[in-house]
C-alpha positions in Angstrom: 6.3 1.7 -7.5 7.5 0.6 -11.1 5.0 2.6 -13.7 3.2 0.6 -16.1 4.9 0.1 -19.8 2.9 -0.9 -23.3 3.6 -0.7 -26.5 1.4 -2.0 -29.3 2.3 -3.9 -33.1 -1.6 -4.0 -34.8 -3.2 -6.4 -32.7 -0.6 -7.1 -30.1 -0.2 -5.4 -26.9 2.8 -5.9 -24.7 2.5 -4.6 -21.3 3.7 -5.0 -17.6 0.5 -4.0 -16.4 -0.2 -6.9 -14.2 -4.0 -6.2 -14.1 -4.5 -6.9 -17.7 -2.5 -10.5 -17.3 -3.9 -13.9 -17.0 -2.9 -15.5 -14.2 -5.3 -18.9 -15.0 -3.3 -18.9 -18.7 0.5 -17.9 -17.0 -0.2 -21.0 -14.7 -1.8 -23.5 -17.1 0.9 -23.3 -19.5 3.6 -23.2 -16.8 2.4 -26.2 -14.5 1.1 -28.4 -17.9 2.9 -27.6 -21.3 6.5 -25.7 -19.6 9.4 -28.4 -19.0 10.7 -25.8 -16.2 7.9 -25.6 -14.2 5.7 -28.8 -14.5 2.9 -29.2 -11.5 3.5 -25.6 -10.9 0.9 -24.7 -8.4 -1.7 -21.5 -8.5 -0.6 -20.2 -5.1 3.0 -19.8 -6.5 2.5 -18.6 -9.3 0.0 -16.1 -8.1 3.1 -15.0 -5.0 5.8 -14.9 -8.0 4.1 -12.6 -10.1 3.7 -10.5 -7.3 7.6 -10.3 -6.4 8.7 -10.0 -10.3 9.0 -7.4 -13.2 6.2 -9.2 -15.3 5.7 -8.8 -19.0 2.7 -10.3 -20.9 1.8 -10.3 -24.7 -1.8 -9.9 -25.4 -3.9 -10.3 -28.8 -7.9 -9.6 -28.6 -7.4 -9.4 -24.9 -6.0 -12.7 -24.1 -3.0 -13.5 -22.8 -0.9 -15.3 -25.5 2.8 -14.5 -24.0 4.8 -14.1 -20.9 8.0 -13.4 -18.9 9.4 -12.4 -15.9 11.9 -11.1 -14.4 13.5 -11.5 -10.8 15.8 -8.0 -10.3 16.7 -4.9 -8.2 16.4 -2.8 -11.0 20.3 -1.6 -10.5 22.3 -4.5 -11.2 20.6 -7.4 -11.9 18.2 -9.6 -13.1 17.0 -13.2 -13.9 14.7 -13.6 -16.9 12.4 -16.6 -16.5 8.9 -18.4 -18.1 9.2 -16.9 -21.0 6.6 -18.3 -23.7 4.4 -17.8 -26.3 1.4 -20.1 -26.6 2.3 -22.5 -29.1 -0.6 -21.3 -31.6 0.8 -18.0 -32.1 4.6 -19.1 -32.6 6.5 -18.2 -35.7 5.3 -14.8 -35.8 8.1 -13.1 -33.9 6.2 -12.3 -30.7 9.0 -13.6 -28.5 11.5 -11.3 -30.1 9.2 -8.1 -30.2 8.6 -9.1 -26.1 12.9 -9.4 -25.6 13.4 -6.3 -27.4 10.1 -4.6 -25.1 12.2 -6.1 -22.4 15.5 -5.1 -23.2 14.3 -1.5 -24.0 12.4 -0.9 -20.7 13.4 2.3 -18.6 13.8 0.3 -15.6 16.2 -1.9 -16.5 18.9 0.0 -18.1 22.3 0.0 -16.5 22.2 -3.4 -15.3 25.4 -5.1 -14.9 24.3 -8.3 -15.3 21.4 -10.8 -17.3 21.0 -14.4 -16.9 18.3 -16.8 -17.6 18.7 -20.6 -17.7 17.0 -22.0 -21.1 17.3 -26.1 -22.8 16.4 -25.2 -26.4 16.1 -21.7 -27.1 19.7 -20.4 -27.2 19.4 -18.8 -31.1 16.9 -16.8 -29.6 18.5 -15.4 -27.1 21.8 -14.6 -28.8 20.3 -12.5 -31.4 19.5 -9.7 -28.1 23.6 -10.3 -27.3 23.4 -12.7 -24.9 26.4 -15.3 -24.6 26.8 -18.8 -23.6 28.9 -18.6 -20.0 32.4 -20.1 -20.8 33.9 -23.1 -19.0 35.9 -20.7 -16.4 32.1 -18.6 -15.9 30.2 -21.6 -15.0 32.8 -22.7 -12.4 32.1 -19.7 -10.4 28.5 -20.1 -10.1 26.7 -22.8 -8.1 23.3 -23.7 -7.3 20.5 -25.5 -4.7 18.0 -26.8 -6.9 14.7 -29.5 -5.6 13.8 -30.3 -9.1 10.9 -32.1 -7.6 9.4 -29.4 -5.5 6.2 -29.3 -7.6 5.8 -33.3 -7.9 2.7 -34.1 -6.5 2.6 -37.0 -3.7 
């Protein structure tokens, strides 16, 4: 059992205690406003938050923030749906959640990070993270249903 991790900044509480996250708000903005996970359904989202390392950022009690990770804790991990509600942009949240990230006890040691990302990539590189090269891309493949959430 992974113990629960906060940290606060004034009104802002960052924390991986999953009883004090959203889920309605996580799946909203996922399945409606996210390009990665558009038509998202409840069910899934519900199952995945169960199986991940999940971070929220909340202000007044509501959830304005969230990411994820998919890891074993001793070598790896996937970072996914990381956002901040578009309202509260521009005030740094997603950096003070990476660096809450990066910093968590759990997750030191790892050998390796990825996430997959269209626009954000500035973001990202100012917490050291690198664009794979040409030769680092070859040696990773994928399955991908880019439709699984499409409804019929």
């Amino acid at each position: 059992m992974i113990p629960v991790y906060e940290t606060t900044d004034g009104a802002y509480l960052i924390t991986t205690d999953t009883s004090k996250m959203d889920v309605d708000t996580i799946h909203q903005y996922l399945s409606e406003e996210s390009y990665w996970a558009k038509n998202i359904p409840l069910n899934v989202v519900k199952r995945f938050m169960q199986h991940s390392f999940c971070f929220a950022v909340i202000f007044n009690e509501k959830q304005i923030g969230f990411a994820r990770l998919i890891t074993d804790y001793t070598t790896f991990a996937y970072l996914a749906d990381v956002f901040i509600l578009p309202e509260f942009r521009g005030k740094g949240l997603s950096k003070k959640l990476l660096k809450f990230i990066h910093a968590n006890p759990e997750l030191q040691g790892l050998r390796r990070w990825i996430l997959a990302t269209r626009d954000a990539h500035e973001l990202y590189e100012q917490f050291g993270w690198i664009k794979f090269t040409d030769e680092q891309t070859q040696r990773f493949m994928q399955k991908h249903n880019p439709d699984v959430y499409e409804i019929a």
